[in-house]
PyMOL Python script that loads the backbone (N, CA, C, O; Angstrom):
from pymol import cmd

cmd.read_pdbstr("""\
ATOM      1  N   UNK A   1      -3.781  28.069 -12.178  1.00  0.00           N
ATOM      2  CA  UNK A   1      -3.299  29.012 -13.177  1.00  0.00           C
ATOM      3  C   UNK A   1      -4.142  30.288 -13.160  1.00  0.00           C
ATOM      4  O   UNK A   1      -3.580  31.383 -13.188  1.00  0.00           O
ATOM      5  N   UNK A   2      -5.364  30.192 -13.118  1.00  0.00           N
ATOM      6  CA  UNK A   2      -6.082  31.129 -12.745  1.00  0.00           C
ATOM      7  C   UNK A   2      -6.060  32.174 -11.922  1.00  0.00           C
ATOM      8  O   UNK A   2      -6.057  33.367 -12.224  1.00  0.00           O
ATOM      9  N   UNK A   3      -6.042  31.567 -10.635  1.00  0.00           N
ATOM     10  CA  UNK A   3      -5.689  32.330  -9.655  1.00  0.00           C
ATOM     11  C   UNK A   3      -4.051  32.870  -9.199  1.00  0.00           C
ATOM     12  O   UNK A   3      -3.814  33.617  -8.249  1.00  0.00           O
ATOM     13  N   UNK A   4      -3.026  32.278 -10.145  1.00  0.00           N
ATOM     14  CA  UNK A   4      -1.889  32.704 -10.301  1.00  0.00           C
ATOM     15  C   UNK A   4      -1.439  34.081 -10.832  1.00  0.00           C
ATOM     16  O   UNK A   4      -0.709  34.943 -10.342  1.00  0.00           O
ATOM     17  N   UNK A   5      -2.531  33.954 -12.717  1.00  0.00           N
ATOM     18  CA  UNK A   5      -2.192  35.106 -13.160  1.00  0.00           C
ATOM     19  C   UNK A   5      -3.203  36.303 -12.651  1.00  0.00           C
ATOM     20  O   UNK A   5      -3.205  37.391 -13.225  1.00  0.00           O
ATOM     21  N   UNK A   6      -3.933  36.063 -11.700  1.00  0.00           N
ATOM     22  CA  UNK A   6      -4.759  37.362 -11.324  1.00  0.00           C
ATOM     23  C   UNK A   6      -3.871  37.890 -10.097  1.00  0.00           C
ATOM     24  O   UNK A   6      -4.031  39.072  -9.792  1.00  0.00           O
ATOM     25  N   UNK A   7      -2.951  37.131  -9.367  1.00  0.00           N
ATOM     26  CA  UNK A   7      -2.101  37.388  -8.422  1.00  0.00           C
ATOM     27  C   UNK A   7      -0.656  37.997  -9.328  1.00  0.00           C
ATOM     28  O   UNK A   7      -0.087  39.003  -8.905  1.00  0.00           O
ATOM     29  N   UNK A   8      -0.222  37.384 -10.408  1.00  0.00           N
ATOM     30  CA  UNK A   8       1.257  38.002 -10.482  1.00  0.00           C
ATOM     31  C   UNK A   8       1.193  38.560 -12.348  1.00  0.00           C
ATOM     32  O   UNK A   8       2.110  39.076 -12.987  1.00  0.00           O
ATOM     33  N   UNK A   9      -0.237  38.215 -12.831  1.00  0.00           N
ATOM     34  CA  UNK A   9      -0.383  39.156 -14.209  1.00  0.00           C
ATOM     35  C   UNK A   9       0.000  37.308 -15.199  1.00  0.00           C
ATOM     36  O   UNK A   9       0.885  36.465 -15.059  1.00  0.00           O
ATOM     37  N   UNK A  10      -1.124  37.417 -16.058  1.00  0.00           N
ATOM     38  CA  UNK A  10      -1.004  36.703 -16.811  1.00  0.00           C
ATOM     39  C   UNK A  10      -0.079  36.201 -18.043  1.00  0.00           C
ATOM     40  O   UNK A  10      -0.416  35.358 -18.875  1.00  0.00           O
ATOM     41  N   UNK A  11       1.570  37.124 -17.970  1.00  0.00           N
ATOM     42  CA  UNK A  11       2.450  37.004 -18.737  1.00  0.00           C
ATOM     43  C   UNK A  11       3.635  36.831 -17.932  1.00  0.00           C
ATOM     44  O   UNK A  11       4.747  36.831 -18.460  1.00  0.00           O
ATOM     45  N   UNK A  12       3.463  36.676 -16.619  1.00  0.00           N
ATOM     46  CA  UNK A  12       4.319  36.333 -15.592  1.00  0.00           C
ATOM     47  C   UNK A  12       5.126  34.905 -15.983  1.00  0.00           C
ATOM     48  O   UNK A  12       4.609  33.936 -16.541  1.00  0.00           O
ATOM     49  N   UNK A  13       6.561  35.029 -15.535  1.00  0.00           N
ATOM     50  CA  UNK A  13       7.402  33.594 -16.050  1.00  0.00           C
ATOM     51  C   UNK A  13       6.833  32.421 -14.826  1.00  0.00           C
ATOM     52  O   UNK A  13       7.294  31.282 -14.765  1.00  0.00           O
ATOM     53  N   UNK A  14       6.078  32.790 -14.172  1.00  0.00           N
ATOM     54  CA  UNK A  14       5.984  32.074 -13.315  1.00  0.00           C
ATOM     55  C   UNK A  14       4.492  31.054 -14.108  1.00  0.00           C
ATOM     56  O   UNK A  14       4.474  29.832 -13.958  1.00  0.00           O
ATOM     57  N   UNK A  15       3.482  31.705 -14.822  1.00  0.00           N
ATOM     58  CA  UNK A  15       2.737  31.086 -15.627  1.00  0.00           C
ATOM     59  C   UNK A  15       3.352  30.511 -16.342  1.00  0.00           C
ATOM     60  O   UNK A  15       3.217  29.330 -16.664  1.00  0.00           O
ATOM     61  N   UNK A  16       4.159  31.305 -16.713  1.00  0.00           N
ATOM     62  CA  UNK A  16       5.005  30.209 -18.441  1.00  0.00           C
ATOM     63  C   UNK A  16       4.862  29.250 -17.900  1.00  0.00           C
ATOM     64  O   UNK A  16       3.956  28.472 -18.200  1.00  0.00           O
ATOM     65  N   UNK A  17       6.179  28.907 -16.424  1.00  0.00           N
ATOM     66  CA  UNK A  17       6.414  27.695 -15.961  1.00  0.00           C
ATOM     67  C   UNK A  17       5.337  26.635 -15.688  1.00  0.00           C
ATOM     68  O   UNK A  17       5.685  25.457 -15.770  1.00  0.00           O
ATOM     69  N   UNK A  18       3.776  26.997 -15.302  1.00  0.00           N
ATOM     70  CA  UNK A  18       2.970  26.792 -14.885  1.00  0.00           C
ATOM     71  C   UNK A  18       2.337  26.385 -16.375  1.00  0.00           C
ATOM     72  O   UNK A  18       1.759  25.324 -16.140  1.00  0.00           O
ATOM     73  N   UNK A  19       2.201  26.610 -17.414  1.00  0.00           N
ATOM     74  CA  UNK A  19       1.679  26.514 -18.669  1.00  0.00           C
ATOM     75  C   UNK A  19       2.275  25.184 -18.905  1.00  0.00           C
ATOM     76  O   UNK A  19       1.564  24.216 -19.174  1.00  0.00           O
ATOM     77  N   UNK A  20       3.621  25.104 -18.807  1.00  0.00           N
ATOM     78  CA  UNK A  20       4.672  24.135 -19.829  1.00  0.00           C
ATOM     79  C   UNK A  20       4.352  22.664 -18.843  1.00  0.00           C
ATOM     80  O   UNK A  20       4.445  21.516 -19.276  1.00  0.00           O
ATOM     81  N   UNK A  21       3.956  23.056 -17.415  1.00  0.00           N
ATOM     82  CA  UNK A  21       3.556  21.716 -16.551  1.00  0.00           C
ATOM     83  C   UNK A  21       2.353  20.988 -16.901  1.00  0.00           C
ATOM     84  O   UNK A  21       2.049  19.819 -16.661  1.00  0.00           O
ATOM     85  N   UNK A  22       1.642  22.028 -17.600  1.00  0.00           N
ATOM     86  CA  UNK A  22      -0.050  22.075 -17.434  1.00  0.00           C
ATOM     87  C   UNK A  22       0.330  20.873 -18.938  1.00  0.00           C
ATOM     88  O   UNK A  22      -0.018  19.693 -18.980  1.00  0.00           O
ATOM     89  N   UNK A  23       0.952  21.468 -19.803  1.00  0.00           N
ATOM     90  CA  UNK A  23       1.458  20.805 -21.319  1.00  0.00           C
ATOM     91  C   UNK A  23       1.792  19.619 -20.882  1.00  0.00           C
ATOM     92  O   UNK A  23       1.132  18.680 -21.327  1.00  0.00           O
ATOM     93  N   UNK A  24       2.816  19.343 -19.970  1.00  0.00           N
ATOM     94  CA  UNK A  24       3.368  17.828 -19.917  1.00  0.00           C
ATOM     95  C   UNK A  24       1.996  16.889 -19.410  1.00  0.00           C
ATOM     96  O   UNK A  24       1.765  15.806 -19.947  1.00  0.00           O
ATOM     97  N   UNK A  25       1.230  17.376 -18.447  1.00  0.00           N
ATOM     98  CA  UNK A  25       0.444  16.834 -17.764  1.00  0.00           C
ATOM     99  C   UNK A  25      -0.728  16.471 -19.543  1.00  0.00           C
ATOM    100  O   UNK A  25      -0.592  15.275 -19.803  1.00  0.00           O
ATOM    101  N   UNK A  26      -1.066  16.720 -19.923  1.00  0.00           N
ATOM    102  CA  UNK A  26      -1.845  16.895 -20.950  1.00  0.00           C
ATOM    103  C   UNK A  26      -1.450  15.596 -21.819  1.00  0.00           C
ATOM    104  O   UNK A  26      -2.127  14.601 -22.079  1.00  0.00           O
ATOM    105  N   UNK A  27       0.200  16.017 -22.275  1.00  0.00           N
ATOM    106  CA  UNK A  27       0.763  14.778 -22.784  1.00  0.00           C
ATOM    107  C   UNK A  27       0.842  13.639 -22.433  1.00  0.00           C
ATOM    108  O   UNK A  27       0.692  12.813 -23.333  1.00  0.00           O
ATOM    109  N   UNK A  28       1.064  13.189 -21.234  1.00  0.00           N
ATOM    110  CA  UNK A  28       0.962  12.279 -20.389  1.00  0.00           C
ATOM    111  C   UNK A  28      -0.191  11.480 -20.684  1.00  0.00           C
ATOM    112  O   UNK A  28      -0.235  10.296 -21.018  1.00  0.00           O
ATOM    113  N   UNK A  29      -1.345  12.512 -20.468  1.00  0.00           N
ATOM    114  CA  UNK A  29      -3.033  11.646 -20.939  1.00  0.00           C
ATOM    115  C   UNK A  29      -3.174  11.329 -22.453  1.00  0.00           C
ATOM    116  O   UNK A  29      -4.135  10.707 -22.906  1.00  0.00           O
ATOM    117  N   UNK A  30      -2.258  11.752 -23.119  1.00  0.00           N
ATOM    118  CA  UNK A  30      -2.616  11.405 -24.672  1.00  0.00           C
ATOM    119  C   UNK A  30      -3.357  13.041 -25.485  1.00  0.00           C
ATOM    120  O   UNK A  30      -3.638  13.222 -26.670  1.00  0.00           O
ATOM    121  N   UNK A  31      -3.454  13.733 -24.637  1.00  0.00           N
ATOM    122  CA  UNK A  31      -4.235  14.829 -25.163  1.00  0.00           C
ATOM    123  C   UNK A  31      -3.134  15.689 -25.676  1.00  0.00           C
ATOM    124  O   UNK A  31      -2.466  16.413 -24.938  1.00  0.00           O
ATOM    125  N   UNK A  32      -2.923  15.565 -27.270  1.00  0.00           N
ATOM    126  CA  UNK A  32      -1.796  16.565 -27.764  1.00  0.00           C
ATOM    127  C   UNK A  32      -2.221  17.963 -28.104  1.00  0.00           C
ATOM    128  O   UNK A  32      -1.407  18.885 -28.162  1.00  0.00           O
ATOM    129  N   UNK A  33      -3.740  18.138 -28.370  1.00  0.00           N
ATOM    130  CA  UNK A  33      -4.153  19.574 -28.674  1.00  0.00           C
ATOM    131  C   UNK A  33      -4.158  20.141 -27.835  1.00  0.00           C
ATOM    132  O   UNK A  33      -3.660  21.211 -28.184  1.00  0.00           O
ATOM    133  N   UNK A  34      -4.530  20.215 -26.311  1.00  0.00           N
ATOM    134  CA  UNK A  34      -4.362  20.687 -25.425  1.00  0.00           C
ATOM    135  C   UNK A  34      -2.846  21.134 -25.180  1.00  0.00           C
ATOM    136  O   UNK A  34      -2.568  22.330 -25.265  1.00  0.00           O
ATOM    137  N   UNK A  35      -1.932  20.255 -24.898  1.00  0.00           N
ATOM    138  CA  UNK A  35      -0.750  19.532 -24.958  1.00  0.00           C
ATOM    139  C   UNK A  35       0.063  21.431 -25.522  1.00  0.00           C
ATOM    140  O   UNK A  35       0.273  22.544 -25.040  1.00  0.00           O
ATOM    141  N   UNK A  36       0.197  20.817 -26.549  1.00  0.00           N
ATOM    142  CA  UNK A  36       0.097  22.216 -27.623  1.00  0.00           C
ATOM    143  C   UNK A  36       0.228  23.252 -27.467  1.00  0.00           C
ATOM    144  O   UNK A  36       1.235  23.956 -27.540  1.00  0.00           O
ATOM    145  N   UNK A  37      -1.313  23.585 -27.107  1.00  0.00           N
ATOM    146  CA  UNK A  37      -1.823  25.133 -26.824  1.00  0.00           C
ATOM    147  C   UNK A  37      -0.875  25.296 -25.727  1.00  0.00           C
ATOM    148  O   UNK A  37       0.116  25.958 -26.035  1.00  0.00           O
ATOM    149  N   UNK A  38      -0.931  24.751 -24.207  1.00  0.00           N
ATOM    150  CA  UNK A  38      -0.257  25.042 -22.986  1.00  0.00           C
ATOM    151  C   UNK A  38       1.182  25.665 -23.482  1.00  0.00           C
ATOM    152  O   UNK A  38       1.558  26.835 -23.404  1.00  0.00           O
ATOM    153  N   UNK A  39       2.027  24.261 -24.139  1.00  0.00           N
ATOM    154  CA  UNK A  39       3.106  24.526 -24.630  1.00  0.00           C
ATOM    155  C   UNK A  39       3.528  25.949 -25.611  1.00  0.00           C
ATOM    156  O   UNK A  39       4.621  26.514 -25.578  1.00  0.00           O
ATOM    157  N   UNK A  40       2.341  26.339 -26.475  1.00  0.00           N
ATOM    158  CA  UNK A  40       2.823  27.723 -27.232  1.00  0.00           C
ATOM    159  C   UNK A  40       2.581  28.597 -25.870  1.00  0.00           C
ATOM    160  O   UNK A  40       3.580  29.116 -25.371  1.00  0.00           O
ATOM    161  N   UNK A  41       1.672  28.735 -25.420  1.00  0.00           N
ATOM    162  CA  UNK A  41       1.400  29.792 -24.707  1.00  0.00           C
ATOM    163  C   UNK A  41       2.890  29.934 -23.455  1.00  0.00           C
ATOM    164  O   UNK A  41       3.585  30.905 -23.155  1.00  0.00           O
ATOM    165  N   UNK A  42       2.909  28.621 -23.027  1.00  0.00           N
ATOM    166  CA  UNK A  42       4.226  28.654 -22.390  1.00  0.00           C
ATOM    167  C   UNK A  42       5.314  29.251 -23.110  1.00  0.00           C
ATOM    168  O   UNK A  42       5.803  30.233 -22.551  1.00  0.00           O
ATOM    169  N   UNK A  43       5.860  28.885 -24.297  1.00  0.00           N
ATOM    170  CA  UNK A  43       7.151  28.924 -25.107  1.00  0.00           C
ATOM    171  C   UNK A  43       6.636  31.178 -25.314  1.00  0.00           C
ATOM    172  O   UNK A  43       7.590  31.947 -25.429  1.00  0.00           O
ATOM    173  N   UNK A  44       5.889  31.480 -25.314  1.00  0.00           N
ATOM    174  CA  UNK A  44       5.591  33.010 -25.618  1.00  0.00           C
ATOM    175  C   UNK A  44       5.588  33.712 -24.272  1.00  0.00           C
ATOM    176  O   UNK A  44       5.984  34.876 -24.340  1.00  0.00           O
ATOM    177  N   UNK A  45       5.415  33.504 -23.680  1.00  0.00           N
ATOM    178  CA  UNK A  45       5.229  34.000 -21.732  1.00  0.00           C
ATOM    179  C   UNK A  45       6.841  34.046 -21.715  1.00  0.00           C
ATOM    180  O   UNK A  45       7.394  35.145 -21.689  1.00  0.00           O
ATOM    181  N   UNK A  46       7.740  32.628 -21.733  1.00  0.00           N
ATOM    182  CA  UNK A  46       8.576  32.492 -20.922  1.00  0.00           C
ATOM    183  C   UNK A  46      10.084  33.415 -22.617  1.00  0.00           C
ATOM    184  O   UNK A  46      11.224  33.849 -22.454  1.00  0.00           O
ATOM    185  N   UNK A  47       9.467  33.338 -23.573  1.00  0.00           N
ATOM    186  CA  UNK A  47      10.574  34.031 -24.818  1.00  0.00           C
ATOM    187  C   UNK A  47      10.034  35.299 -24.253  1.00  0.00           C
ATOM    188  O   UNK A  47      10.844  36.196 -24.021  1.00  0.00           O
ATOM    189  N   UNK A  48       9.388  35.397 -24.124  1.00  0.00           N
ATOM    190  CA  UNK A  48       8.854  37.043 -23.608  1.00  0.00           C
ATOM    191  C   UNK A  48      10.089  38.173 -22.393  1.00  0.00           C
ATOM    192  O   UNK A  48      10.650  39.266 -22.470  1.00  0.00           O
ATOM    193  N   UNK A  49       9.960  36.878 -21.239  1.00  0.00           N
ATOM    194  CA  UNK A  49      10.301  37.167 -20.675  1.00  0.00           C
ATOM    195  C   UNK A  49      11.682  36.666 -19.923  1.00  0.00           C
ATOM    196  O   UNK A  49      11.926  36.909 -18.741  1.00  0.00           O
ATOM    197  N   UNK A  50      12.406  36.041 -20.670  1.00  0.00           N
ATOM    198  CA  UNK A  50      14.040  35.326 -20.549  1.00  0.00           C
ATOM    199  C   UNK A  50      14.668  35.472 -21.992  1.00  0.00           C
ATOM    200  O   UNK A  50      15.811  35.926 -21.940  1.00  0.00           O
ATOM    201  N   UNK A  51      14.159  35.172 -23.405  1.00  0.00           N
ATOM    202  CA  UNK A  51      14.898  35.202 -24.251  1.00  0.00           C
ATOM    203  C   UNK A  51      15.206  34.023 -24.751  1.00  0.00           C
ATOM    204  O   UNK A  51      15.374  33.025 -24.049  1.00  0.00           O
ATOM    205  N   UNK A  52      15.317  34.048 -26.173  1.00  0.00           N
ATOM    206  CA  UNK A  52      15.352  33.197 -26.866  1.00  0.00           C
ATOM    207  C   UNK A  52      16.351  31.905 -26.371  1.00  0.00           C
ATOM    208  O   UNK A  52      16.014  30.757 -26.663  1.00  0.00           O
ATOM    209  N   UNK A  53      17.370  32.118 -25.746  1.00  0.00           N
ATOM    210  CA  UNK A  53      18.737  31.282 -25.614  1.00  0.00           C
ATOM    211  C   UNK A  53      18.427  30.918 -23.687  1.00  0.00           C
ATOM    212  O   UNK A  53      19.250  30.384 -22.943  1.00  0.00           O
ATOM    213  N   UNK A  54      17.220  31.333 -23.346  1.00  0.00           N
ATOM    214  CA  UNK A  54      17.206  30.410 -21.864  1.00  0.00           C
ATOM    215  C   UNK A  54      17.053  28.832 -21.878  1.00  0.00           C
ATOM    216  O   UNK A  54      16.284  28.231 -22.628  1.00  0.00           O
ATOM    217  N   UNK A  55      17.603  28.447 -21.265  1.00  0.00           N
ATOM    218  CA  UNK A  55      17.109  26.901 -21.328  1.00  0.00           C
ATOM    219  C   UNK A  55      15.767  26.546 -20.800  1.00  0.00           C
ATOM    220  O   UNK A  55      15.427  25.365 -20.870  1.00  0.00           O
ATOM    221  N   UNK A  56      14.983  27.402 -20.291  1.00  0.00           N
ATOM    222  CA  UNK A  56      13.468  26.964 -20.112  1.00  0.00           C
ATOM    223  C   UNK A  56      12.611  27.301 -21.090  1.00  0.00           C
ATOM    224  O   UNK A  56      11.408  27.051 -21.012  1.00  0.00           O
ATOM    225  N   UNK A  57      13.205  27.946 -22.175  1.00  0.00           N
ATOM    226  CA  UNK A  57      12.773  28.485 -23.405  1.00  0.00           C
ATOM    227  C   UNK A  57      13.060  27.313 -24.480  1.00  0.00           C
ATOM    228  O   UNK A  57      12.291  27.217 -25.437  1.00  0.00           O
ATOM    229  N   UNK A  58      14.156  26.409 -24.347  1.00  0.00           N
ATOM    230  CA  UNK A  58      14.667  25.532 -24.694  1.00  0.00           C
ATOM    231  C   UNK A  58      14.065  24.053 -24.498  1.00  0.00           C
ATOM    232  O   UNK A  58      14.131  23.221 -25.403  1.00  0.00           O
ATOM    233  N   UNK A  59      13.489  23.792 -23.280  1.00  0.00           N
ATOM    234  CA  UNK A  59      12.824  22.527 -22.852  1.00  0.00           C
ATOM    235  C   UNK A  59      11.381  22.716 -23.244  1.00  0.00           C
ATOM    236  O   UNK A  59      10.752  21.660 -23.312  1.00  0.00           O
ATOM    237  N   UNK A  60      10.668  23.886 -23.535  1.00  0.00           N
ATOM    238  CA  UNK A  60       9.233  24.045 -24.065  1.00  0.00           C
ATOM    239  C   UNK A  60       9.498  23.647 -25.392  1.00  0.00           C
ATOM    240  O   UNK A  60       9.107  22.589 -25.885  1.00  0.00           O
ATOM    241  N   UNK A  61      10.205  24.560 -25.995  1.00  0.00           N
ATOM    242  CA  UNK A  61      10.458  24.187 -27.188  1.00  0.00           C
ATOM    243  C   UNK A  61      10.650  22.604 -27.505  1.00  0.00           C
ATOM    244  O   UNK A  61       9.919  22.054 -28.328  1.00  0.00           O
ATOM    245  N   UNK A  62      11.720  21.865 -26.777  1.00  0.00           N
ATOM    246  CA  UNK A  62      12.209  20.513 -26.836  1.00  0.00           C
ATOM    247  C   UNK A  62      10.884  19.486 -26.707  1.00  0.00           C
ATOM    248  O   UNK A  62      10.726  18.356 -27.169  1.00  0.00           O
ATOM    249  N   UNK A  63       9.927  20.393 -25.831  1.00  0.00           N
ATOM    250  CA  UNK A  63       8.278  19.462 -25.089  1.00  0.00           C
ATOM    251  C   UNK A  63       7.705  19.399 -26.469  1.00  0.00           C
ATOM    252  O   UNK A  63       7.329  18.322 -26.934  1.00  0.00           O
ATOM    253  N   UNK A  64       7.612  20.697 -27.245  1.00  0.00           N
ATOM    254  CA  UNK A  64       6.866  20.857 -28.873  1.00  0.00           C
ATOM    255  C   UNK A  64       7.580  19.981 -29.676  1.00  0.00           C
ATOM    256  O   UNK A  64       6.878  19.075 -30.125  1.00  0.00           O
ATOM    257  N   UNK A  65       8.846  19.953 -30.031  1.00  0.00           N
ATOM    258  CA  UNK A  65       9.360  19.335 -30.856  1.00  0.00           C
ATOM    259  C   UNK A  65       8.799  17.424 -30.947  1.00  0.00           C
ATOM    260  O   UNK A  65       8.669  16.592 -31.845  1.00  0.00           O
ATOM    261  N   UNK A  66       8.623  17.459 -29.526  1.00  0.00           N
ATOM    262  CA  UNK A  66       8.308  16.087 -29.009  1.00  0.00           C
ATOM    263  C   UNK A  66       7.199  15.248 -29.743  1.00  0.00           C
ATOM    264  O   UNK A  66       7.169  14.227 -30.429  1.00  0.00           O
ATOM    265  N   UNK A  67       6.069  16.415 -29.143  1.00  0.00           N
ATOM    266  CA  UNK A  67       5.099  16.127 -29.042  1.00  0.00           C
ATOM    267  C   UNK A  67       4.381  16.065 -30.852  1.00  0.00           C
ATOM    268  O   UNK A  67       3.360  15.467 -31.191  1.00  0.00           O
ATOM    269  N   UNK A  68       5.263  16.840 -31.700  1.00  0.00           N
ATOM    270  CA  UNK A  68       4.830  17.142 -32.940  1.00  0.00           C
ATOM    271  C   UNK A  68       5.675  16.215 -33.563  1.00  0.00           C
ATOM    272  O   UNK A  68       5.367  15.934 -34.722  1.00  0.00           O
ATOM    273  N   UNK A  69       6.843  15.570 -33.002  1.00  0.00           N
ATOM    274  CA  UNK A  69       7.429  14.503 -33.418  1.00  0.00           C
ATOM    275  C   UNK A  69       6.674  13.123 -33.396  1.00  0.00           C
ATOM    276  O   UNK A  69       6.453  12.495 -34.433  1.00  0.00           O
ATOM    277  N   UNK A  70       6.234  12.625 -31.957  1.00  0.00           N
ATOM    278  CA  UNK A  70       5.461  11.756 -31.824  1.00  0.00           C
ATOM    279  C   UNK A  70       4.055  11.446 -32.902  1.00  0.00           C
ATOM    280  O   UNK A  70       3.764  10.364 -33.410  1.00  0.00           O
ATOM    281  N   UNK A  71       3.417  12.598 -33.032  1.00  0.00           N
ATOM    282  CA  UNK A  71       2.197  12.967 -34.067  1.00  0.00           C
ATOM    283  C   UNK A  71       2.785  12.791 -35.390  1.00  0.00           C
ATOM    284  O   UNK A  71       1.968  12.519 -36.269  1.00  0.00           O
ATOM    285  N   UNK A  72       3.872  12.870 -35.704  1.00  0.00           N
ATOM    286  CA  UNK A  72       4.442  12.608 -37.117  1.00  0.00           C
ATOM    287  C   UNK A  72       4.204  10.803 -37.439  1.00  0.00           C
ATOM    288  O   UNK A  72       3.367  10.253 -38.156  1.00  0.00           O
ATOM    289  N   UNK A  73       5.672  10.017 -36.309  1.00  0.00           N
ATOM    290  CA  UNK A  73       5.620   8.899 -36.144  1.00  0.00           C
ATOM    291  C   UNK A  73       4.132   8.325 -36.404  1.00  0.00           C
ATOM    292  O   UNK A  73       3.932   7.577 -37.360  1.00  0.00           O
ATOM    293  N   UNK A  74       3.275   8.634 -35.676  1.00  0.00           N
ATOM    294  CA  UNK A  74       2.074   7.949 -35.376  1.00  0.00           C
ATOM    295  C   UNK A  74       1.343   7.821 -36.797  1.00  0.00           C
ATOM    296  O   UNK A  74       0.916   6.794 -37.325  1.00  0.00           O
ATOM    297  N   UNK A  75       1.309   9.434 -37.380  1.00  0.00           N
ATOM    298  CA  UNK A  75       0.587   9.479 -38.961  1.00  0.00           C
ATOM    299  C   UNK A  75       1.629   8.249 -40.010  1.00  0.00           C
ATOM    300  O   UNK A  75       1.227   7.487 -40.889  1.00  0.00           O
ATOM    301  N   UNK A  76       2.905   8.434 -39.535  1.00  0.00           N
ATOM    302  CA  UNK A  76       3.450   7.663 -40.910  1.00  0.00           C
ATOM    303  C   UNK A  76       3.394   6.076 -40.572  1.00  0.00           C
ATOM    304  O   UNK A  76       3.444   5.334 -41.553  1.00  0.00           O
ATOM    305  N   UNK A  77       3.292   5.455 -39.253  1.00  0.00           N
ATOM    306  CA  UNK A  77       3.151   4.131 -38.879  1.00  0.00           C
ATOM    307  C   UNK A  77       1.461   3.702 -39.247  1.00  0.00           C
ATOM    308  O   UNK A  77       1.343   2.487 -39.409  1.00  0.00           O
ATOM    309  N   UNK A  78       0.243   4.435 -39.392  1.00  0.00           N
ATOM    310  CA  UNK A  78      -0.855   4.623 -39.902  1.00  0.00           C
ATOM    311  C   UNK A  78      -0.781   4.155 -41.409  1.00  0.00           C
ATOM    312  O   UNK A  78      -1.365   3.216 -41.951  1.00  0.00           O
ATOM    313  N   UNK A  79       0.280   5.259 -42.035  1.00  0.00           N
ATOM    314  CA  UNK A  79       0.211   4.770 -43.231  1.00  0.00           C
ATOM    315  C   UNK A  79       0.765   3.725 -43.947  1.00  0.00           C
ATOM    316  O   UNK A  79       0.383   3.537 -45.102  1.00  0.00           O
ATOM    317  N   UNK A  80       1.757   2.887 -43.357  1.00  0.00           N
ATOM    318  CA  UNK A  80       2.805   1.776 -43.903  1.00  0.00           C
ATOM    319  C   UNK A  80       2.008   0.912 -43.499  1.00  0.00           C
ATOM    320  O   UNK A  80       2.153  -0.144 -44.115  1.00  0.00           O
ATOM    321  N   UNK A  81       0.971   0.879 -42.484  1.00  0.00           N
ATOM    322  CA  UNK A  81       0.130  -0.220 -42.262  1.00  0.00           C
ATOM    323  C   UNK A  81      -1.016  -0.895 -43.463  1.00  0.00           C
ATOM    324  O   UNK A  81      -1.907  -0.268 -44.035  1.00  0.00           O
ATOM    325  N   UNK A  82      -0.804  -1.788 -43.561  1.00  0.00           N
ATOM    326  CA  UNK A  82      -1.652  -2.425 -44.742  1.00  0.00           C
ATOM    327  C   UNK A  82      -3.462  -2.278 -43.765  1.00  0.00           C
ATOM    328  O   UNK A  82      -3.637  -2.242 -42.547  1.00  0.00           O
ATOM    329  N   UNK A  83      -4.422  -2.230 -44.783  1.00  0.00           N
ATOM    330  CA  UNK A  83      -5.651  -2.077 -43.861  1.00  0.00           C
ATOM    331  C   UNK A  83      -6.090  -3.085 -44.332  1.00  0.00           C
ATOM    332  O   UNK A  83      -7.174  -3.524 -43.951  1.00  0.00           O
TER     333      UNK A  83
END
""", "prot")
cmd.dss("prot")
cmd.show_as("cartoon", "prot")
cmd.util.cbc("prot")
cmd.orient("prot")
């Protein structure tokens, strides 16, 4: 990623794309803060530069929804649990 955005500019759709991979990969390990960050920074690169109604604007978004869905589940199965 680094050496991507010093080659094509750090708001390039080609980072977005590169952000939103970096996000899944993150999720995968359990790491949702990371997870996250990749994913906003992706979902702002790639609305930046396609627009609200692209579908790759759509699957970042869908990755967030996920991932902040899952973090919901998890807090409310926490709490119905007797300790």
């Amino acid at each position: 990623l680094i050496n991507q955005r010093e080659e094509v500019g750090k708001n390039h759709i080609d980072c977005g794309r590169t952000l939103n991979e970096i996000g899944l990969c993150w999720l995968m390990l359990g790491e949702r803060y990371p997870a996250l960050t990749a994913f906003e920074e992706a979902l702002y690169i790639l609305q930046h530069n396609l627009g609200d109604g692209a579908e790759e604007v759509a699957e970042v978004t869908n990755n967030i929804w996920m991932l902040l869905h899952e973090q919901r589940e998890e807090a409310l199965n926490l709490q119905s649990d007797p300790a």
